[in-house]
PQR file of N, CA, C, O and H, with PARSE charges and radii, in Angstrom:
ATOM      1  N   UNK A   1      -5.329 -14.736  10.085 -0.4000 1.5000
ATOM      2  CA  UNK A   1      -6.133 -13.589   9.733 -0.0000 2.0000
ATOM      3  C   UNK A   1      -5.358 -12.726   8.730  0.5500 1.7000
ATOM      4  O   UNK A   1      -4.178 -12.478   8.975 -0.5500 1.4000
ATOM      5  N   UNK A   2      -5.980 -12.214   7.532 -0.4000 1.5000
ATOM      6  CA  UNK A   2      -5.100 -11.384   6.583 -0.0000 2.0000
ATOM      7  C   UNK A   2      -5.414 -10.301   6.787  0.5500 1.7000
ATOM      8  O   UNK A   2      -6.386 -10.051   7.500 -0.5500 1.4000
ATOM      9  H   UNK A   2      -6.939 -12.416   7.332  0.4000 1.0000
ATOM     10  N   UNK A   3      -4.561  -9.215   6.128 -0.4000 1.5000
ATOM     11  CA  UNK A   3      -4.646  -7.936   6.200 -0.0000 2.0000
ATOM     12  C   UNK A   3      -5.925  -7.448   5.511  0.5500 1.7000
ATOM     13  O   UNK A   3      -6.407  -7.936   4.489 -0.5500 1.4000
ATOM     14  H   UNK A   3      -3.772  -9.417   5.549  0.4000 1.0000
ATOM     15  N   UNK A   4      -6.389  -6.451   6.191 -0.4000 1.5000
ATOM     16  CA  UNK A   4      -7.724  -5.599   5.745 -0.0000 2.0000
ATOM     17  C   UNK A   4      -7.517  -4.133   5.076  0.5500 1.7000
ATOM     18  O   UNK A   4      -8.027  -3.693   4.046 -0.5500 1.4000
ATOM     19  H   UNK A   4      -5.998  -6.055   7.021  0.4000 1.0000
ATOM     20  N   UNK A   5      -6.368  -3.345   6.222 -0.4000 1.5000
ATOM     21  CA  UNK A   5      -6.114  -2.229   5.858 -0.0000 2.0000
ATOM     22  C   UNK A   5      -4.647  -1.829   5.463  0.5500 1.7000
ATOM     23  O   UNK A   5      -3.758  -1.738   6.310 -0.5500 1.4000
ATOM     24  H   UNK A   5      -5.954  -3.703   7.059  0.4000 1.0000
ATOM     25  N   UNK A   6      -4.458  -1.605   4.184 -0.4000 1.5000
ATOM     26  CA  UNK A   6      -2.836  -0.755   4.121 -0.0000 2.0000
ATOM     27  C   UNK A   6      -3.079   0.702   4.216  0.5500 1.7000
ATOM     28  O   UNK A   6      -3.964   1.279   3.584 -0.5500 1.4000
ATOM     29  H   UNK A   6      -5.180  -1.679   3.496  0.4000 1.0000
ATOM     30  N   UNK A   7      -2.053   1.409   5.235 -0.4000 1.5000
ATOM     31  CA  UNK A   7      -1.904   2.837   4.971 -0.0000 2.0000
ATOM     32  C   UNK A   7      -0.623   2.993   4.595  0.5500 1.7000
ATOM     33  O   UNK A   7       0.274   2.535   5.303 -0.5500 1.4000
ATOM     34  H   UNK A   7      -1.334   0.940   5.748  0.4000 1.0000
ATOM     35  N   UNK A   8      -0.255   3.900   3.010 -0.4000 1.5000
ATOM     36  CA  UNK A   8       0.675   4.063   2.521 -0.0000 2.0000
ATOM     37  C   UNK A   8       1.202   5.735   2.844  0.5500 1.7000
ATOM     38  O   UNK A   8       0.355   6.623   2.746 -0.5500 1.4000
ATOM     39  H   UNK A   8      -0.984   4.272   2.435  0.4000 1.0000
ATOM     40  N   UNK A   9       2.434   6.040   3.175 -0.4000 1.5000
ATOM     41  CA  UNK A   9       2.969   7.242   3.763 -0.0000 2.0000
ATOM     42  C   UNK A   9       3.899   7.206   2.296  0.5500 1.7000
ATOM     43  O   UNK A   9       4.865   6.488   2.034 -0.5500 1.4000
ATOM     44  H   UNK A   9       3.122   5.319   3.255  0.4000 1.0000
ATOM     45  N   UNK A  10       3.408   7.976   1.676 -0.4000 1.5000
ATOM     46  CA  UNK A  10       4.581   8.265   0.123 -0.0000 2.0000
ATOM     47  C   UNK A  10       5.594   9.752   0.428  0.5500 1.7000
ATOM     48  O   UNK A  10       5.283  10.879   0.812 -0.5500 1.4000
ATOM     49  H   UNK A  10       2.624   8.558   1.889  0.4000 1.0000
ATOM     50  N   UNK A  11       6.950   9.109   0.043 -0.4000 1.5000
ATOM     51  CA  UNK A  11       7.789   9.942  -0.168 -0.0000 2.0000
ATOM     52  C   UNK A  11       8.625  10.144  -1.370  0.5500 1.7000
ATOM     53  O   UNK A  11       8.086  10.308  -2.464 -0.5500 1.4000
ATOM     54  H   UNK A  11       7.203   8.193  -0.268  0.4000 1.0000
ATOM     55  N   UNK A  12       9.990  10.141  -1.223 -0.4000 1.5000
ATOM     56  CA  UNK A  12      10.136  10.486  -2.991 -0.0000 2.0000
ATOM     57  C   UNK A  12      11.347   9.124  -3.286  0.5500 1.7000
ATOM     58  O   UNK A  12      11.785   9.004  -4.430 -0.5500 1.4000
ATOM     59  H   UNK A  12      10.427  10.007  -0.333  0.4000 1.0000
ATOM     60  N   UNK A  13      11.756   8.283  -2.330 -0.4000 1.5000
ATOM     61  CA  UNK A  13      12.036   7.092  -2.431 -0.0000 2.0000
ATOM     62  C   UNK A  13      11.844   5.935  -2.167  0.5500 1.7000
ATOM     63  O   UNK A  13      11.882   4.969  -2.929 -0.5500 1.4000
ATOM     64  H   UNK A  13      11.400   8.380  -1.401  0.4000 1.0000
ATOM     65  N   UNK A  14      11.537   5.988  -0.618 -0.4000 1.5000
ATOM     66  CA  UNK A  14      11.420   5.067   0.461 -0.0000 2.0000
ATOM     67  C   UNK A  14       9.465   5.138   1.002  0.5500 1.7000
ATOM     68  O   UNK A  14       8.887   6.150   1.398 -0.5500 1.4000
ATOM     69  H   UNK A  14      11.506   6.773   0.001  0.4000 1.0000
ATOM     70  N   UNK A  15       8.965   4.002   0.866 -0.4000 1.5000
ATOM     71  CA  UNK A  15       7.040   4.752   1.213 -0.0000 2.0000
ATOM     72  C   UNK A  15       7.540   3.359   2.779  0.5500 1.7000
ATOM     73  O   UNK A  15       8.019   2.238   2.952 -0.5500 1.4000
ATOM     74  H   UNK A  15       9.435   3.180   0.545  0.4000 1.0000
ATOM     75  N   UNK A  16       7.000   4.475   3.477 -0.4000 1.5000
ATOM     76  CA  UNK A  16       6.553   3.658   4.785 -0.0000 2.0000
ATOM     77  C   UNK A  16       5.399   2.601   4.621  0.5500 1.7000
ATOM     78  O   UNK A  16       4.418   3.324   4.792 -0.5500 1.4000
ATOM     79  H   UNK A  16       6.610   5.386   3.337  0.4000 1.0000
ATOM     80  N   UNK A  17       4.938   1.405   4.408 -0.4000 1.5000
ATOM     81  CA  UNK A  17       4.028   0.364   4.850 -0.0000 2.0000
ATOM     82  C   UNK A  17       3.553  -0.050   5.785  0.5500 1.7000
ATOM     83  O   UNK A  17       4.293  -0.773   6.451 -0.5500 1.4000
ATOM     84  H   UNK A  17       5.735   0.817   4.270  0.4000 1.0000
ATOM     85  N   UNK A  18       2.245   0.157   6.270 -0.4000 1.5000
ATOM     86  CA  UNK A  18       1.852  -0.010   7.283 -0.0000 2.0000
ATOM     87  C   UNK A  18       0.278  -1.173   7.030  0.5500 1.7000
ATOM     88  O   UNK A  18      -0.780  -0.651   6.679 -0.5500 1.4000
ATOM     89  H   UNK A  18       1.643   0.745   5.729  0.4000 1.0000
ATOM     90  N   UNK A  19       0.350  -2.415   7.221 -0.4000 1.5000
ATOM     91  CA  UNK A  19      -0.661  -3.470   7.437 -0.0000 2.0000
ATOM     92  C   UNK A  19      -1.187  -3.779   8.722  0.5500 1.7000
ATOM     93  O   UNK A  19      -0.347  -3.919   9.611 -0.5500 1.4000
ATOM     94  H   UNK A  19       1.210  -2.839   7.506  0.4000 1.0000
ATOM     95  N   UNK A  20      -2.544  -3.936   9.065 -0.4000 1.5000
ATOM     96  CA  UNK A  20      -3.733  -3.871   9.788 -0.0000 2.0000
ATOM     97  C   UNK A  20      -4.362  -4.697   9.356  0.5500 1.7000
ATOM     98  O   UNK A  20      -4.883  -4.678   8.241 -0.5500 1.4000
ATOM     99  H   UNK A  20      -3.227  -3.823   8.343  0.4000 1.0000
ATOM    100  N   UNK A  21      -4.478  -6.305  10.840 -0.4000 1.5000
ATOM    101  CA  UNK A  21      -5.634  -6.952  10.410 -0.0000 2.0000
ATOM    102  C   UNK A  21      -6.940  -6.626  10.912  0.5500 1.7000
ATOM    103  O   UNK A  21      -7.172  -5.516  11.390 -0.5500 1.4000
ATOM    104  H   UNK A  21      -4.054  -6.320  11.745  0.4000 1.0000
ATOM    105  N   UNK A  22      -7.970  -7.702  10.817 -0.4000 1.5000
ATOM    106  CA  UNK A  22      -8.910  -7.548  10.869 -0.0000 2.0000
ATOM    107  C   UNK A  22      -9.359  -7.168  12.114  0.5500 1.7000
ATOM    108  O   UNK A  22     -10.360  -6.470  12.278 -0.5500 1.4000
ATOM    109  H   UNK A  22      -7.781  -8.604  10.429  0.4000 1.0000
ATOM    110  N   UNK A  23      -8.623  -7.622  13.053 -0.4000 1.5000
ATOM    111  CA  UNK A  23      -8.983  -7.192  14.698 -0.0000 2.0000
ATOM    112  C   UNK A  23      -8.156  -6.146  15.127  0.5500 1.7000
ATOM    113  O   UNK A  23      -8.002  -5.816  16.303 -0.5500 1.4000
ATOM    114  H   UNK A  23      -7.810  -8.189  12.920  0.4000 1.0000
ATOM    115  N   UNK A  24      -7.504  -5.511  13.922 -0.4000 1.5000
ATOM    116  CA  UNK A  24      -6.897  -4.464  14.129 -0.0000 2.0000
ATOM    117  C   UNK A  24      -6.122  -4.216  14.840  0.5500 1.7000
ATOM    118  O   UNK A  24      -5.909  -3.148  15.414 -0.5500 1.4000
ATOM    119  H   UNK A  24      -7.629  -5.779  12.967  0.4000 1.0000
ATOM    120  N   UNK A  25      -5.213  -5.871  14.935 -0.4000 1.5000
ATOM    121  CA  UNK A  25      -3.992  -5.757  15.005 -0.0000 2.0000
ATOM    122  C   UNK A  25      -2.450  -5.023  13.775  0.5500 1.7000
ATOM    123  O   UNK A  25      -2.612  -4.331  12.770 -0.5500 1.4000
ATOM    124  H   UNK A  25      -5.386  -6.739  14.469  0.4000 1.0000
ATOM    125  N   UNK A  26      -1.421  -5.398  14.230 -0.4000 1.5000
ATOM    126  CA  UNK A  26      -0.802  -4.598  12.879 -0.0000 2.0000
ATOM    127  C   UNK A  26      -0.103  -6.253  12.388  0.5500 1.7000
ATOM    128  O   UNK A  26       0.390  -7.183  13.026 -0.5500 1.4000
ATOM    129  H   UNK A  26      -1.289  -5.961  15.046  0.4000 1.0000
ATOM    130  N   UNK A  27      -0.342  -6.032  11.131 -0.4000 1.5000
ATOM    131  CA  UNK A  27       0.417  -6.811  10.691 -0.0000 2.0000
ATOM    132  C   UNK A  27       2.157  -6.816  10.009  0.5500 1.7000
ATOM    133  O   UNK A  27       3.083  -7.622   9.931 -0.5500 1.4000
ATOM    134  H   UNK A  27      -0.742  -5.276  10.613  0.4000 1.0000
ATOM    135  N   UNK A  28       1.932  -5.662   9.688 -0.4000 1.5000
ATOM    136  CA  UNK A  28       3.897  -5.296   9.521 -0.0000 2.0000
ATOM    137  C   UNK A  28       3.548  -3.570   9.519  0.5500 1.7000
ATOM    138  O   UNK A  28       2.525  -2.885   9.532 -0.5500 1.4000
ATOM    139  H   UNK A  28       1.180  -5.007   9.751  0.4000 1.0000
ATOM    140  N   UNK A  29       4.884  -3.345   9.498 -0.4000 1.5000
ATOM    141  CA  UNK A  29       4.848  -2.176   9.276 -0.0000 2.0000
ATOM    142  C   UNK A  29       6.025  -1.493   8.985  0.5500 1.7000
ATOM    143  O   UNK A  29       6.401  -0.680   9.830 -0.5500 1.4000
ATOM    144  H   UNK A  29       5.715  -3.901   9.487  0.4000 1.0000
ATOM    145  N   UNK A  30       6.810  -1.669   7.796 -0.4000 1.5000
ATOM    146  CA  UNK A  30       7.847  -1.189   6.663 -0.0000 2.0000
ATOM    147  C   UNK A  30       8.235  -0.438   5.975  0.5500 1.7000
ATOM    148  O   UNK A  30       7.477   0.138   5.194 -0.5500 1.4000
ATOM    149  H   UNK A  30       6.505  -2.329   7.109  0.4000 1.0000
ATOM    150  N   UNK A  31       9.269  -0.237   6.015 -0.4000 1.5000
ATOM    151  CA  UNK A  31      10.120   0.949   4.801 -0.0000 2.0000
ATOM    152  C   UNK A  31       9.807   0.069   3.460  0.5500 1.7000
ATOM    153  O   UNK A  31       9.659  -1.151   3.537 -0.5500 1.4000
ATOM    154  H   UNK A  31       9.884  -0.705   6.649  0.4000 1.0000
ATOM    155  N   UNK A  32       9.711   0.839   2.127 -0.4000 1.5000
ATOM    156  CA  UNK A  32       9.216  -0.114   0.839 -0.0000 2.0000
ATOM    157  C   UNK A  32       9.557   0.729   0.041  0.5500 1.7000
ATOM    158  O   UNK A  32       9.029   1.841  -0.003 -0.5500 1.4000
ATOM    159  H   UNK A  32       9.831   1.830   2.065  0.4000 1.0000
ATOM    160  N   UNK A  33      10.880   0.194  -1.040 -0.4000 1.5000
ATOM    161  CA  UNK A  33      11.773   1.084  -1.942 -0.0000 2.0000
ATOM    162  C   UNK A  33      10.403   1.165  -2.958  0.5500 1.7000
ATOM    163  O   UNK A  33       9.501   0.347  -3.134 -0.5500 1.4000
ATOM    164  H   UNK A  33      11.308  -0.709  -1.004  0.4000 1.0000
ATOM    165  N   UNK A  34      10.659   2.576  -3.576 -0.4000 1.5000
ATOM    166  CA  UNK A  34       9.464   3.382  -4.641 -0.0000 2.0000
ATOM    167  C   UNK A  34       9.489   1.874  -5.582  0.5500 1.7000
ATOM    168  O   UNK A  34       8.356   1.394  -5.557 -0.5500 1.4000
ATOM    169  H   UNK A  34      11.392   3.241  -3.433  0.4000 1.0000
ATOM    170  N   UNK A  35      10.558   0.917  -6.477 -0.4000 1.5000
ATOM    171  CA  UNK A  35      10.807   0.469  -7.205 -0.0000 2.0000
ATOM    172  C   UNK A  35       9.965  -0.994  -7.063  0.5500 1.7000
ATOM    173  O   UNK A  35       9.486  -1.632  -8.000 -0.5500 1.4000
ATOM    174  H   UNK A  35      11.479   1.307  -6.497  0.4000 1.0000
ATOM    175  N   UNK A  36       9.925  -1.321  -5.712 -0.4000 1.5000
ATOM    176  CA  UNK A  36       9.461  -2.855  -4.804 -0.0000 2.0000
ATOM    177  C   UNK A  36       8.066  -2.563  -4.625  0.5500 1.7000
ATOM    178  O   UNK A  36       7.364  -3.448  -4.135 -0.5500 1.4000
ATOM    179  H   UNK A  36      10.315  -0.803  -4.951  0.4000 1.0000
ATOM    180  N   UNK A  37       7.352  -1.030  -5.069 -0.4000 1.5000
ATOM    181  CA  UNK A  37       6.111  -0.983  -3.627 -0.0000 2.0000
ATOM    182  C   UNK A  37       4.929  -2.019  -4.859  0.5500 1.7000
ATOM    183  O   UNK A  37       4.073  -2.732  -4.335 -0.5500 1.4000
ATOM    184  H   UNK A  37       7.922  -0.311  -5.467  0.4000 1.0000
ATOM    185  N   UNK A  38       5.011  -1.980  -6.053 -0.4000 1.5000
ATOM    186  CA  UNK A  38       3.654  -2.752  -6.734 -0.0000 2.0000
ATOM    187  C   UNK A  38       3.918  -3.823  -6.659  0.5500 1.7000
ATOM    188  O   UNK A  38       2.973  -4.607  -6.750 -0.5500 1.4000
ATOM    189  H   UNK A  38       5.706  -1.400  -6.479  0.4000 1.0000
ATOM    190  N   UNK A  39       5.401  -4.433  -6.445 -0.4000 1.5000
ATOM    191  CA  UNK A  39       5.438  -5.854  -6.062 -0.0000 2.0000
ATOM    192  C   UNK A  39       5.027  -6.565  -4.964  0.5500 1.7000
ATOM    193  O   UNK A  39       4.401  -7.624  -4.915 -0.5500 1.4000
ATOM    194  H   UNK A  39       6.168  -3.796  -6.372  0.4000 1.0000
ATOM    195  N   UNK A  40       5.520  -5.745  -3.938 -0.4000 1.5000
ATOM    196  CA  UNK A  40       4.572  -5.669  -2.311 -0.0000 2.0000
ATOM    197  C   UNK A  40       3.173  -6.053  -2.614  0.5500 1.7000
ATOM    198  O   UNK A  40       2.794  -7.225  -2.604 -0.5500 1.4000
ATOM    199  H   UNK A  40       6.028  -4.885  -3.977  0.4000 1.0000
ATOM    200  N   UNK A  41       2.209  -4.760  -2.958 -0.4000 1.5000
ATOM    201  CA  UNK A  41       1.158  -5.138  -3.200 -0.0000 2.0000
ATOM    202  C   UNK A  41       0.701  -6.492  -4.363  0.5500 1.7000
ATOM    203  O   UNK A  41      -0.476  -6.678  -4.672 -0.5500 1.4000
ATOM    204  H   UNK A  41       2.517  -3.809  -2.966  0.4000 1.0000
ATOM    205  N   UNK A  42       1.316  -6.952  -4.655 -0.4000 1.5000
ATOM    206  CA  UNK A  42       0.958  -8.222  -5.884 -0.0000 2.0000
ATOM    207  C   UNK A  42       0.801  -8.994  -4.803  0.5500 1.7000
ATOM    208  O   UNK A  42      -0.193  -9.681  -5.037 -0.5500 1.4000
ATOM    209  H   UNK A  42       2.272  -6.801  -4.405  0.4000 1.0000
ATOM    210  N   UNK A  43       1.303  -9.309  -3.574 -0.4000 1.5000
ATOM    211  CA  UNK A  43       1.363 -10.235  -2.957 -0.0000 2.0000
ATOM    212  C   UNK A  43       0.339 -10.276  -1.629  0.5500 1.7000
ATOM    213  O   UNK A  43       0.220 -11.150  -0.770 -0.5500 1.4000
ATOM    214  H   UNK A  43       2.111  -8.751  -3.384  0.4000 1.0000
ATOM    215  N   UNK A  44      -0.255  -9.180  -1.767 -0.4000 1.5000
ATOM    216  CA  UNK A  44      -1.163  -8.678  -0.794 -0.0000 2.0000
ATOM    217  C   UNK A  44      -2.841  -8.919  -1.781  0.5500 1.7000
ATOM    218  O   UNK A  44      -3.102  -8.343  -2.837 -0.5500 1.4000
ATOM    219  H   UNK A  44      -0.159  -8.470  -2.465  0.4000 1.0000
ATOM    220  N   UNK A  45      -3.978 -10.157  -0.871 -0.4000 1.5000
ATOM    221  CA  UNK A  45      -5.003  -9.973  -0.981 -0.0000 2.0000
ATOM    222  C   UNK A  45      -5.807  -8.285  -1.550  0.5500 1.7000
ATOM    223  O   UNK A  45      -5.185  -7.225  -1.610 -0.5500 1.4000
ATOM    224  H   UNK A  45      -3.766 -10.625  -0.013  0.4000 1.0000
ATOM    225  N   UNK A  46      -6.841  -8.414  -1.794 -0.4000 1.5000
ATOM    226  CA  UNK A  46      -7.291  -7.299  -2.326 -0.0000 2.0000
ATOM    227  C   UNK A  46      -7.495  -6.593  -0.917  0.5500 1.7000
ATOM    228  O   UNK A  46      -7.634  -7.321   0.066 -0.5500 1.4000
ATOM    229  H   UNK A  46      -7.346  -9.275  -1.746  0.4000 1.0000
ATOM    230  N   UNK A  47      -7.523  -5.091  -0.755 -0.4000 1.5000
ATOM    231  CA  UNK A  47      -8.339  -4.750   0.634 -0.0000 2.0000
ATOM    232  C   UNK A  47      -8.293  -3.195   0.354  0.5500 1.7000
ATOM    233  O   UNK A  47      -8.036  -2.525  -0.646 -0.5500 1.4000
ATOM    234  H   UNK A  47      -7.411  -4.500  -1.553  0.4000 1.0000
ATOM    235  N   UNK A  48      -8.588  -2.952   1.435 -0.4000 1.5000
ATOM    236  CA  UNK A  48      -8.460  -0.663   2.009 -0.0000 2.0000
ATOM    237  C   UNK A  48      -7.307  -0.719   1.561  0.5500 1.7000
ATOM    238  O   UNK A  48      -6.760  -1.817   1.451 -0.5500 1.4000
ATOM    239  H   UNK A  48      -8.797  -3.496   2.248  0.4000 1.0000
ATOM    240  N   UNK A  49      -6.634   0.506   1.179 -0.4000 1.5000
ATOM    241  CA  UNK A  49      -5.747   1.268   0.390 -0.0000 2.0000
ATOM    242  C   UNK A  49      -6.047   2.578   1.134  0.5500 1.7000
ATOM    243  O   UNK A  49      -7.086   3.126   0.767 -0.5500 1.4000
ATOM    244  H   UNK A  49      -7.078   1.397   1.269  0.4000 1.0000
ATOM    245  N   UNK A  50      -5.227   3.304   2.277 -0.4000 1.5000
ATOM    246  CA  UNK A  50      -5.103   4.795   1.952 -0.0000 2.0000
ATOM    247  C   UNK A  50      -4.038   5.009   2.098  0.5500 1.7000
ATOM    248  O   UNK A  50      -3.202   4.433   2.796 -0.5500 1.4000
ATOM    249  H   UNK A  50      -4.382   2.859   2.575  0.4000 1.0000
ATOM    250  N   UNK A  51      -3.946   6.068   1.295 -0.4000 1.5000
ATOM    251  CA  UNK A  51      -2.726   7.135   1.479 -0.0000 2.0000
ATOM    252  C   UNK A  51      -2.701   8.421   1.323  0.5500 1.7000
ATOM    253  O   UNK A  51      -3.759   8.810   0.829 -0.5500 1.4000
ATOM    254  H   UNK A  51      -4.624   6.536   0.729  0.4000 1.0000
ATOM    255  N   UNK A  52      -1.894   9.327   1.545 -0.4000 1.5000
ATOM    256  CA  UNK A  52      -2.187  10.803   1.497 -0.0000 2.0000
ATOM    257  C   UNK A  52      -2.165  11.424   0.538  0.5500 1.7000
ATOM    258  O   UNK A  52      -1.226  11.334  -0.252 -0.5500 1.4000
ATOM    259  H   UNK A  52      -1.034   9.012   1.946  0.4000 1.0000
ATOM    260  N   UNK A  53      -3.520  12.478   0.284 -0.4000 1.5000
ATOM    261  CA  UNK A  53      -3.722  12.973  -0.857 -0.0000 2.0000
ATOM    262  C   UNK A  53      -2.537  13.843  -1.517  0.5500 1.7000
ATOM    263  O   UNK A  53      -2.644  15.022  -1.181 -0.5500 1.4000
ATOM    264  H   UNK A  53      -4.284  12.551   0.926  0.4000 1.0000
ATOM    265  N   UNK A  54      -1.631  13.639  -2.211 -0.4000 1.5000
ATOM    266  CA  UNK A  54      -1.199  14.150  -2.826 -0.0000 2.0000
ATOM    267  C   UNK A  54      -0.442  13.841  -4.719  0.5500 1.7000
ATOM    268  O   UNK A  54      -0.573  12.807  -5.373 -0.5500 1.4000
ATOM    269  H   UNK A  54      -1.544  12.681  -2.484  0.4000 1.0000
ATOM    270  N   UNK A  55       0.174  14.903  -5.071 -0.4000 1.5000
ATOM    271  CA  UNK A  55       0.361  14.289  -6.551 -0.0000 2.0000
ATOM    272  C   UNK A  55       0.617  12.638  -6.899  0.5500 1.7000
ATOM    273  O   UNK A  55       0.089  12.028  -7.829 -0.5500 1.4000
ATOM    274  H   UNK A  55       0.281  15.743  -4.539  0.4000 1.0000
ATOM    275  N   UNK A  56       1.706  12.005  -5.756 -0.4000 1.5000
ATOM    276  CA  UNK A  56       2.038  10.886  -6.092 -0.0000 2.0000
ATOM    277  C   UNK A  56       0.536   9.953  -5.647  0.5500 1.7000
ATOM    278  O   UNK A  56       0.411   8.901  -6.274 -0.5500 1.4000
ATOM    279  H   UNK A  56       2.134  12.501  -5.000  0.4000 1.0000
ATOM    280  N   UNK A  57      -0.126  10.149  -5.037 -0.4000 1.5000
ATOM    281  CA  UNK A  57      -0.897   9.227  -4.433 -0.0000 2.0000
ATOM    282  C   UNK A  57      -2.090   9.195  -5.838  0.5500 1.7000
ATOM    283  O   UNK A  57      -2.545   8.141  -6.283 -0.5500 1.4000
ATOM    284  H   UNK A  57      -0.024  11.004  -4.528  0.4000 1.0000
ATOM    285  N   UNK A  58      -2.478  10.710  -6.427 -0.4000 1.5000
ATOM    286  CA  UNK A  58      -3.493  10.374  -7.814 -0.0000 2.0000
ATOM    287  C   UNK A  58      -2.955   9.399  -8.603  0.5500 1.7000
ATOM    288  O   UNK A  58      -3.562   8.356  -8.846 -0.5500 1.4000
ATOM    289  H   UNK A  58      -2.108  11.566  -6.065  0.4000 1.0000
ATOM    290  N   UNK A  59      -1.692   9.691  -9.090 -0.4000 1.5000
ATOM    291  CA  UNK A  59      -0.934   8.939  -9.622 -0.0000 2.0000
ATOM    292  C   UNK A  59      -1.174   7.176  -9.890  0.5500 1.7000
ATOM    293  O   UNK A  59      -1.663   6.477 -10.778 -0.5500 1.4000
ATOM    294  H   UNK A  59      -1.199  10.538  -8.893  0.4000 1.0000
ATOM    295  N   UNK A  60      -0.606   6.993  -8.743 -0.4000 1.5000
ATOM    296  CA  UNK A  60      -0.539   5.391  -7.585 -0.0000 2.0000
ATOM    297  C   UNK A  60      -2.020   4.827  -8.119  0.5500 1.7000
ATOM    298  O   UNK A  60      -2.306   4.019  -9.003 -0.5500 1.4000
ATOM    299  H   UNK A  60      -0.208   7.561  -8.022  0.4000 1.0000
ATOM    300  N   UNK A  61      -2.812   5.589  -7.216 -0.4000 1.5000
ATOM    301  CA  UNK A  61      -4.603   5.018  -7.406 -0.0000 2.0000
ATOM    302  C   UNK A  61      -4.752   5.303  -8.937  0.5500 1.7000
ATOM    303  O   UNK A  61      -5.047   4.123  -9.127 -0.5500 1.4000
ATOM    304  H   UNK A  61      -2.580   6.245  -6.499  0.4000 1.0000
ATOM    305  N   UNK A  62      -4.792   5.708  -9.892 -0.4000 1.5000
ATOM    306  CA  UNK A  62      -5.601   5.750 -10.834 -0.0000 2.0000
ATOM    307  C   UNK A  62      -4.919   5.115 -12.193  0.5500 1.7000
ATOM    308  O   UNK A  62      -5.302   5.048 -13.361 -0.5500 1.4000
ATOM    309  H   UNK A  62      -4.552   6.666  -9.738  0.4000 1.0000
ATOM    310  N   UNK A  63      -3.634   4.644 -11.445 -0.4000 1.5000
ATOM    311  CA  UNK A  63      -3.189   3.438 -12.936 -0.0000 2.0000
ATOM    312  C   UNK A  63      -2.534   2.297 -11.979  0.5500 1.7000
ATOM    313  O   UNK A  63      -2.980   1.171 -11.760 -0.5500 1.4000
ATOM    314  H   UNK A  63      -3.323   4.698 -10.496  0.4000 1.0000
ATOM    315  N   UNK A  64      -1.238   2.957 -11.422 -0.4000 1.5000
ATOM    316  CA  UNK A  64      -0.451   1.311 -11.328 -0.0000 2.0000
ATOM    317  C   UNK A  64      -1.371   0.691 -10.145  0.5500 1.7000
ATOM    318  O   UNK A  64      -1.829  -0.334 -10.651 -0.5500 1.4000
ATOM    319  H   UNK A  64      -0.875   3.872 -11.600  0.4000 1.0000
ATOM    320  N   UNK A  65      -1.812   0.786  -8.982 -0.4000 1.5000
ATOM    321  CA  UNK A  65      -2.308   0.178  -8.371 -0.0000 2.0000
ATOM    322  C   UNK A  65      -3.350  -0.685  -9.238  0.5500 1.7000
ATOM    323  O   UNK A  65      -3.461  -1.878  -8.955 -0.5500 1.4000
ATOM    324  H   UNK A  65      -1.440   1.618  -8.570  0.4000 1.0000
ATOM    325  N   UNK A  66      -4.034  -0.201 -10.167 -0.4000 1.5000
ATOM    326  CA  UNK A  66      -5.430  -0.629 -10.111 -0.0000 2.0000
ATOM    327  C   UNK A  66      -5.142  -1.940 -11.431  0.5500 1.7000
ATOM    328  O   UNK A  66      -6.011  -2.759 -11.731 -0.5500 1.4000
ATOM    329  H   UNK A  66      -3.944   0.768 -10.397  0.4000 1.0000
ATOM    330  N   UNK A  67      -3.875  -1.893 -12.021 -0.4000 1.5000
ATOM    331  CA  UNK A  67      -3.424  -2.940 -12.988 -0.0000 2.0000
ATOM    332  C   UNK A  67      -3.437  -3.957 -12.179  0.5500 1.7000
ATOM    333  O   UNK A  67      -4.108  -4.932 -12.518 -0.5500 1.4000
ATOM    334  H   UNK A  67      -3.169  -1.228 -11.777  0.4000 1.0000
ATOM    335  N   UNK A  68      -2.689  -3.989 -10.889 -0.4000 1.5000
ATOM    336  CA  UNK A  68      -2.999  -5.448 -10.346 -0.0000 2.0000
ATOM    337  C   UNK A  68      -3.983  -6.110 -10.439  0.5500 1.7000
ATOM    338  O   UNK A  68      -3.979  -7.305 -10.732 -0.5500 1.4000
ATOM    339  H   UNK A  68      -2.144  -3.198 -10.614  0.4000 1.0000
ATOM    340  N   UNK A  69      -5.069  -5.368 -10.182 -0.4000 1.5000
ATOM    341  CA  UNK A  69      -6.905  -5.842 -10.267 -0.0000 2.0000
ATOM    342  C   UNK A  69      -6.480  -6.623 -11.658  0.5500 1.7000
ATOM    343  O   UNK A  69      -6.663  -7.830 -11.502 -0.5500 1.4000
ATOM    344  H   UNK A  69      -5.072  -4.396  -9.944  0.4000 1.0000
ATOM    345  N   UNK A  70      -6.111  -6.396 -12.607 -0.4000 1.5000
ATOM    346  CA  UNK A  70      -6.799  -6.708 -13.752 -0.0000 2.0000
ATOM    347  C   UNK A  70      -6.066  -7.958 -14.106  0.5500 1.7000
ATOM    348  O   UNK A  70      -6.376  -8.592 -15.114 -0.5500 1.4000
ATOM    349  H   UNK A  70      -5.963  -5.415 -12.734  0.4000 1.0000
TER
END
């Protein structure tokens, strides 16, 4: 079963990772250096994305995340 939901906890080095499958079990749940976190996600199916609204998170969602898509 693959992951459905990431919730991302952003800080100013280290973002906590947290994966959720579909039966809503957890699938990991990790420290992820600022430098590693779009590589993380390259390797992660498409799915839910949240994280907390703040400066870094507009950021995140409205360019580098969404390059993977492309």
């Amino acid at each position: 079963m693959q992951v459905t939901t990431i919730g991302l906890d952003l800080a100013k080095k280290i973002y906590q990772v947290h994966g959720v499958k579909e039966d809503g079990s957890i699938a990991f749940n990790r420290p992820v250096r600022r430098a590693q976190l779009l590589n993380s996600f390259k390797k992660q199916p498409p799915c839910l994305v949240g994280m907390e609204a703040c400066d870094s998170s507009h950021r995140l969602s409205s360019g580098n995340l969404r390059q993977k898509a492309a």
